[in-house]
N, C-alpha and C positions, 0 to 999 in steps of 0.2 A: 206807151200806154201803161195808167198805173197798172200791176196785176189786182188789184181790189176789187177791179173790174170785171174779173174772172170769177170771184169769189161770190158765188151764187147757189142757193138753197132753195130748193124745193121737195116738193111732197106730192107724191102722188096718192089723191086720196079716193080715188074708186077702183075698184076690180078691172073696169075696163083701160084705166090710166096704167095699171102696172099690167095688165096684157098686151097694152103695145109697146109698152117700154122694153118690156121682154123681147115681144119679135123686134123691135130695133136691135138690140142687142145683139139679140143671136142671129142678125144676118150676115151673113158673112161681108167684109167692104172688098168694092172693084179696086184691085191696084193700079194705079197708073203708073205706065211705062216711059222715062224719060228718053226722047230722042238722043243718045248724046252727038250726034254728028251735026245738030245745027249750031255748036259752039265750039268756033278751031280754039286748038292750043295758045294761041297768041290771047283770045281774050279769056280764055281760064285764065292764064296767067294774069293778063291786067287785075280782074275779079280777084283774085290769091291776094295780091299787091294791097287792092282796096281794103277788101277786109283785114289784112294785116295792120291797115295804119288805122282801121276805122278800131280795131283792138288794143291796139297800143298806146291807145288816150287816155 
C-alpha cells in the first residue's frame, strides 16, 4: 500500500471537534496481551525463515 495513502490532513474547526479529539487522546489505549504459547518453536522458526527470505529480496 502506497504510504500517500496515509498522508492525510485535517482540521478541526469547532471547540466541540478539538474536545473530543482531546479526550481521544488522553485516554489511555487497552494493551493487548499476546498469548505466546499458541505458537511452538517449530513454526516461529518456520515464520524467522519466511521473513528472512521475504527480506532478502
Amino acid at each position: 500500500m502506497a504510504t500517500s495513502s496515509f498522508n492525510k490532513d485535517f482540521t478541526l474547526n469547532t471547540k466541540k471537534a478539538v474536545e473530543s479529539f482531546e479526550r481521544i487522546m488522553s485516554t489511555p489505549k487497552k494493551s493487548i496481551k499476546i498469548d505466546r504459547s499458541l505458537v511452538s518453536p517449530e513454526k516461529e522458526r518456520r515464520g524467522e525463515q519466511k521473513l528472512e527470505q521475504m527480506l532478502s529480496r
